[in-house]
N, C-alpha and C positions, 0 to 999 in steps of 0.2 A: 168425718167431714165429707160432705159431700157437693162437686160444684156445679153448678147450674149449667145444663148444656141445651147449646142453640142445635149442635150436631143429631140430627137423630140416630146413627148410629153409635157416636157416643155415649146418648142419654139409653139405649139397649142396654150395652156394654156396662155401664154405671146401674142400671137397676138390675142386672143379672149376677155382677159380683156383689151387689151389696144384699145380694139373700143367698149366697153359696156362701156355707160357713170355711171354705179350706182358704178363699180369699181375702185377706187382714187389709190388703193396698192397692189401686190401682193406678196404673201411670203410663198417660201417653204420653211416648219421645219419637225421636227422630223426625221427618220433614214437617208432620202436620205440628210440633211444637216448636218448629227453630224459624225464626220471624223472616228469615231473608230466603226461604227454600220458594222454589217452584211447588208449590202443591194446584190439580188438578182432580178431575173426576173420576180419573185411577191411580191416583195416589193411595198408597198402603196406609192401614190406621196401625200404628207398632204400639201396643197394650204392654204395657210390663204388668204379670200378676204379681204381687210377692205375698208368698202365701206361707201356711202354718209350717205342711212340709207339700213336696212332691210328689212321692211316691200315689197316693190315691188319688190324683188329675192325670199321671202317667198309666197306672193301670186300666183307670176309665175314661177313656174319650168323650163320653157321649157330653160331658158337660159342654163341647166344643160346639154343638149346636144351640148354643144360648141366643145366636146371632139368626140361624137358619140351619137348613141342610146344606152340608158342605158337599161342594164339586169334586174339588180334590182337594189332598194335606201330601204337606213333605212334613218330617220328621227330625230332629236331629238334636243332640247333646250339643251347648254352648258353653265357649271358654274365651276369655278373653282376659286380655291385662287380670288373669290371676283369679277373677269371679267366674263364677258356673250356675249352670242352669240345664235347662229344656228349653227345645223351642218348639212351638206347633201353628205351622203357616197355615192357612186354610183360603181357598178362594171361593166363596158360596155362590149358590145357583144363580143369583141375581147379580155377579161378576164382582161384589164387593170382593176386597182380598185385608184379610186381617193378619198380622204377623201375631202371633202370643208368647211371649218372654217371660221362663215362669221360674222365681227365683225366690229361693228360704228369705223369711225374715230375717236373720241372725246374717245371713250375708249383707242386705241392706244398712243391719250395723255398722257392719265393716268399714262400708263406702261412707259412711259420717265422719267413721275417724281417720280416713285419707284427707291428704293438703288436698288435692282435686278431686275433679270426680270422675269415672270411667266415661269411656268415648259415649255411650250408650244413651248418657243423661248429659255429657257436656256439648254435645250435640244439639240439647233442649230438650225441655221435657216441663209436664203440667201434669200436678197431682189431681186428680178425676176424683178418689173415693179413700179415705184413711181413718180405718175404723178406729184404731189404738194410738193415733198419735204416731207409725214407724217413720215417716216423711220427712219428724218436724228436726231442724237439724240438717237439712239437705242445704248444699254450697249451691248458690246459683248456678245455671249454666254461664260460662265465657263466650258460649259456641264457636269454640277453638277449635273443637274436635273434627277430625278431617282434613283439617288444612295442610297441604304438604309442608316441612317443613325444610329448609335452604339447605342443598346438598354441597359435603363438602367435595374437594378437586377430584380425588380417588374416587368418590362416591358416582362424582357426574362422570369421569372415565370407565368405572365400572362399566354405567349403562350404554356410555357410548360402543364399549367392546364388545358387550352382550349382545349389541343390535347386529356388528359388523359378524361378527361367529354364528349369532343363529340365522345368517342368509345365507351361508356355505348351502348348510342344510335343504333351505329354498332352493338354491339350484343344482343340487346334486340328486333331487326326488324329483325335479319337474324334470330334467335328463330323462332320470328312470322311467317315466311318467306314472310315478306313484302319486293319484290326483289325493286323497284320504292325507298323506304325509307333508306334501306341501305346503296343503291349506292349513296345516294345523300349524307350519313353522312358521306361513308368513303372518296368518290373518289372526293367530291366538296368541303365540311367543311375538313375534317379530313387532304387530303393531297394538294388539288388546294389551299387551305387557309392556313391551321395554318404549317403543315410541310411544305410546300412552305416557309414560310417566316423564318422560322428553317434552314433551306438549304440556304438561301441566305444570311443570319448572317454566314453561314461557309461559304462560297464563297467569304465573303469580309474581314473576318479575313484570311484568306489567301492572300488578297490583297489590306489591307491595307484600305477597306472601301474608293474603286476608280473603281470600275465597276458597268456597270448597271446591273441586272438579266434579263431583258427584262420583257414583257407584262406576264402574270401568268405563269411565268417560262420558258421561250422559251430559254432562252439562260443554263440553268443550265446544259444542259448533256453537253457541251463543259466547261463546268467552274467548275465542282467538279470531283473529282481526281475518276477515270474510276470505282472499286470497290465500293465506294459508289455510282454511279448511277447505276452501277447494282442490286443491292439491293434496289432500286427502281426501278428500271425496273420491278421486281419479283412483287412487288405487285400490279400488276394491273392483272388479272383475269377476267372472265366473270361473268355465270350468276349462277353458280352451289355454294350450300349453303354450303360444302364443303370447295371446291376452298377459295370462300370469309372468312371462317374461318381461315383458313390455311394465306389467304391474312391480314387479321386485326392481325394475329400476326405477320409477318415479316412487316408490319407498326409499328409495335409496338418496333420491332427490329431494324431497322436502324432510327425511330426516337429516336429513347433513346443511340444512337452510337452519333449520329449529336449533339444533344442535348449536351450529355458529354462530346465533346469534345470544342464544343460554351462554354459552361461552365468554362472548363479548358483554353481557350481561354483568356474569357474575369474575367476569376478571379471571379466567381460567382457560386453560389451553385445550387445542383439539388436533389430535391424531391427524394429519392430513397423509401421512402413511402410509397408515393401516387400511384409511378408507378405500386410496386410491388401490392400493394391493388387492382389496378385497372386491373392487371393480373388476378389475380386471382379470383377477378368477372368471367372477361370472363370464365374462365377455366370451372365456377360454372355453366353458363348459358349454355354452351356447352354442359356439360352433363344433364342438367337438362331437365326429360322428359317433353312433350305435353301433 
């Protein structure tokens, strides 16, 4: 079966696996198949191949140029909720970026005779090319997938504790003035991790815990109300030991705003303790000479 495409990169993609014998099915999922995503002009096309076996698409690459000449590839074995694969990203000369998910038929099996379906395809997804029939038998997607799902008390203290503990970190490197150690407690743990997933808990208490946040936050500056992404927007700074002081407290100030009001949200308490304890570290270490 094969379905009629307006995409011309899909209609490539569809006349390239349907003359490679190692390829049985083809399937796009993720944004360009789930109805409600942002898709754009650099939007990734995600190809799931499901093929006879692996091994001869992992020893020979060159099938990867069905599309073009590739710029560059990342590489990597995929595992998730229990299913396995290969993955082979490619982004070609002409800035196309192709994801390729390249997984056994007999696995495909598998995912028929699950109640759901893996994040991968419940996300969404549209069968492109199925030579044998492996497809038919596939659960619709929900496009559940990704949606955070409502932390319980412990769950949301967790993140609240983790925020307060990895800012120790932050101000005992900017002291040092280790610039390399800083940035990575405050701008990768402190806000890409633990406030990141703070902000998304407000994002769906707003909406009812039925949107995605996207990949490590992409979609948040359209989905939390203008004033608080501004007050994220402020904390991000350069390199100056200053600036990042001044930066780990207005971190410290719009997550303990997010925080309070997730709280007040979900009927749950907040450390006003800890927070203030761990102010007033900072405060200590700031003055504290060299």
């Amino acid at each position: 079966m094969v379905e009629e495409e307006s995409d011309p990169v899909l209609r490539r993609a569809v006349a390239w696996a349907s003359g490679n014998e190692h390829v049985r099915a083809l399937i796009l999922e993720s944004s360009r198949a789930a109805p409600d995503a942002p898709v754009d002009a650099l939007s990734d096309y995600d190809l799931l191949l499901v093929v006879t076996t692996i091994e001869p698409l992992r020893r020979d690459e060159s099938w990867l140029a069905w599309y073009g000449a590739p710029l560059v590839r990342f590489r990597s074995e995929w595992n998730d909720q229990g299913y396995d694969g290969i993955t082979r990203l490619v982004v070609y000369e002409d800035g196309t970026k192709v994801d390729h998910l390249l997984m056994e038929a007999a696995l495909l099996d598998r995912i028929k005779q699950q109640p759901r379906l893996p994040n991968l395809l419940d996300v969404g997804y549209r069968v492109l090319l199925d030579k044998d029939g492996l497809a038919d038998g596939l659960k619709p997607a929900t496009y559940r997938a990704h949606i955070p799902s409502k932390p319980t008390e412990a769950e949301y203290l967790a993140v609240v504790e983790e925020f307060w503990w990895e800012s120790t970190y932050v101000a005992k490197n900017i002291w040092r003035d280790e610039l390399f150690a800083w940035k990575y407690n405050l701008e990768c743990v402190m806000k890409l991790d633990v406030m990141r997933r703070m902000l998304e808990w407000h994002v769906e208490i707003a909406h009812d815990w039925s949107v995605r946040p996207g990949v490590v936050g992409r979609h948040l500056k359209r989905r939390l109300p203008p004033d608080i992404w501004a007050e994220v927007e402020a904390t991000f700074v350069g390199a100056d030991a200053d600036e990042n002081w001044e930066a780990l407290f207005r971190t410290g100030a719009v997550f303990r705003r997010v925080a309070l009001e997730v709280a007040a949200g979900l009927g749950y308490r907040y450390p006003h303790k800890m927070d203030a304890g761990v102010v007033a570290y900072w405060q200590r270490l700031r003055t504290m000479p060299h």
